[in-house]
Backbone as numpy.savetxt, mean C-alpha at the origin, in Angstrom:
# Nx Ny Nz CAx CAy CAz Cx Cy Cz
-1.76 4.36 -11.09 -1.08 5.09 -10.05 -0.73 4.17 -8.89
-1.79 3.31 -8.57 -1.58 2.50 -7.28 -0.24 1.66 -7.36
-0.10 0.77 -8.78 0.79 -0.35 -8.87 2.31 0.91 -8.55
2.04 1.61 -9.66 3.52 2.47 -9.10 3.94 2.86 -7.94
2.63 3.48 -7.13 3.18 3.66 -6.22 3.47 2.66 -4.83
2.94 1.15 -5.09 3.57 0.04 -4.25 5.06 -0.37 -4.77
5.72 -0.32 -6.36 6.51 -0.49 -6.89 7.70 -0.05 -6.44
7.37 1.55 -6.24 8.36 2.74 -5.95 8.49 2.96 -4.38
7.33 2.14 -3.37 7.33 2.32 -1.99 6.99 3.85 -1.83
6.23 4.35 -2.83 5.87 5.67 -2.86 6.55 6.43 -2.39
7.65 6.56 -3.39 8.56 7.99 -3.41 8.29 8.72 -4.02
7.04 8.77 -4.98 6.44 10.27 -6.05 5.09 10.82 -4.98
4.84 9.93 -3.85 3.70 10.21 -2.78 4.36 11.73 -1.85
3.11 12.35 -1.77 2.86 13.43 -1.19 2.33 12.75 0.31
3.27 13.85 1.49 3.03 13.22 2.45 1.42 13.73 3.16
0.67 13.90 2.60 -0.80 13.05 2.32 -1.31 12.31 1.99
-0.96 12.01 0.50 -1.11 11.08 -0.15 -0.30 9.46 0.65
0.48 9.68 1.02 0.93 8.28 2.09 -0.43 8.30 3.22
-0.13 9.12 3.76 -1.21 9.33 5.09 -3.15 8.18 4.47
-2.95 8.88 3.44 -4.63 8.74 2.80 -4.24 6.68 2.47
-2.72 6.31 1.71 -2.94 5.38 1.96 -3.16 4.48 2.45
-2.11 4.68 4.32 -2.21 4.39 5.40 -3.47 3.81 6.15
-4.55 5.14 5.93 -5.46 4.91 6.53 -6.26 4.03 5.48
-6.18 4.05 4.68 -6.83 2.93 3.26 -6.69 1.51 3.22
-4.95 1.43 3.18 -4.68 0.38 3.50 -5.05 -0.09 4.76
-4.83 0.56 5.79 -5.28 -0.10 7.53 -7.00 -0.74 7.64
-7.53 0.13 6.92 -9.12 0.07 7.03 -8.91 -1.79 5.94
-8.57 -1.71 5.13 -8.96 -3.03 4.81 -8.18 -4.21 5.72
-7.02 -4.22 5.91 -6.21 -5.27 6.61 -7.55 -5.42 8.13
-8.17 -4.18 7.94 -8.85 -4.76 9.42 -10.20 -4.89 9.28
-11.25 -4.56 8.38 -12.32 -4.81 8.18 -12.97 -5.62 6.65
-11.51 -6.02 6.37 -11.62 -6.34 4.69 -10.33 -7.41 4.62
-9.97 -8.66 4.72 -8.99 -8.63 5.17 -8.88 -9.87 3.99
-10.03 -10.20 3.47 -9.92 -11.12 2.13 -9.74 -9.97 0.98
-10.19 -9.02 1.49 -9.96 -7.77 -0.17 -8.64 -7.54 -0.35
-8.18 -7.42 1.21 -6.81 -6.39 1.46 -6.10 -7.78 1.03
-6.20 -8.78 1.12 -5.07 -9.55 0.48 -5.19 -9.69 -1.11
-6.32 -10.07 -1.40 -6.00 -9.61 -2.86 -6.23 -9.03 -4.00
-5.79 -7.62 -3.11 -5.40 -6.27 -4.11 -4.01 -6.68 -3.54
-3.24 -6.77 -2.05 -1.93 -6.82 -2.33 -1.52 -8.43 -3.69
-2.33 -9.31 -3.90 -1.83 -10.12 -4.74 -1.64 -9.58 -5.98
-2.64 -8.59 -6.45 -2.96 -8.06 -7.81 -1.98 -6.64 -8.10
-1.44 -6.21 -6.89 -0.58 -5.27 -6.94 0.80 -5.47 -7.07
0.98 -6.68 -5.73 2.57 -7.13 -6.02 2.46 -8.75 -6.29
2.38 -9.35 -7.01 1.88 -10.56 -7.36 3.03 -11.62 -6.98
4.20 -11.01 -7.30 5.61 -11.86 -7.31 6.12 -11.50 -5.56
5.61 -10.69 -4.62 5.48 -10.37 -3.64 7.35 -9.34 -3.30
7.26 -8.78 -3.78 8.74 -7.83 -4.16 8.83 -7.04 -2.95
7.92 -5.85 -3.54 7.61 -4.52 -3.23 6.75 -3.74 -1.88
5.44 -4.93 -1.93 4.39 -4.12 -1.28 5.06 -4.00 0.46
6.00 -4.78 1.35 7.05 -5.12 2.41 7.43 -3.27 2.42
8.29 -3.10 1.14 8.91 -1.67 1.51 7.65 -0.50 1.44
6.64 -0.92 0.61 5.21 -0.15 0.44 4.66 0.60 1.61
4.55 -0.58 2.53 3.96 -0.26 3.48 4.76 0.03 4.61
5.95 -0.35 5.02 6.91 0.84 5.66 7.25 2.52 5.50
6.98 2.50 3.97 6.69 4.27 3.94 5.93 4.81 3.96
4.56 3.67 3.54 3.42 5.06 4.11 3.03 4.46 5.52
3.99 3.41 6.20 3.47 3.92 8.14 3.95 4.84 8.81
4.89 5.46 8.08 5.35 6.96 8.89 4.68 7.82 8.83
3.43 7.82 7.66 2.46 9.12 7.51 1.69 9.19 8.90
């Protein structure tokens, strides 16, 4: 579910489901910040996607 939905910039996401990432994603970039980089390596590896990813779920 995760890879798709960094793929798709989560357009099948429920605007909860953005929200829940938001705060998921935020919590690691700031207390996890060797994890939060690589799950984004393991998610977007070729570095494409995760840019538009995280512009749609910061509006949640």
């Amino acid at each position: 579910i995760l890879p798709e939905a960094v793929q798709t910039a989560c357009k099948k996401c429920t605007q909860s489901q953005r929200r829940l990432a938001r705060k998921t994603f935020d919590a690691f970039k700031g207390y996890f910040p060797e994890i939060h980089e690589e799950l984004r390596k393991r998610l977007d590896p070729k570095n494409k996607y995760y840019e538009a990813f995280e512009k749609a779920i910061s509006s949640a």
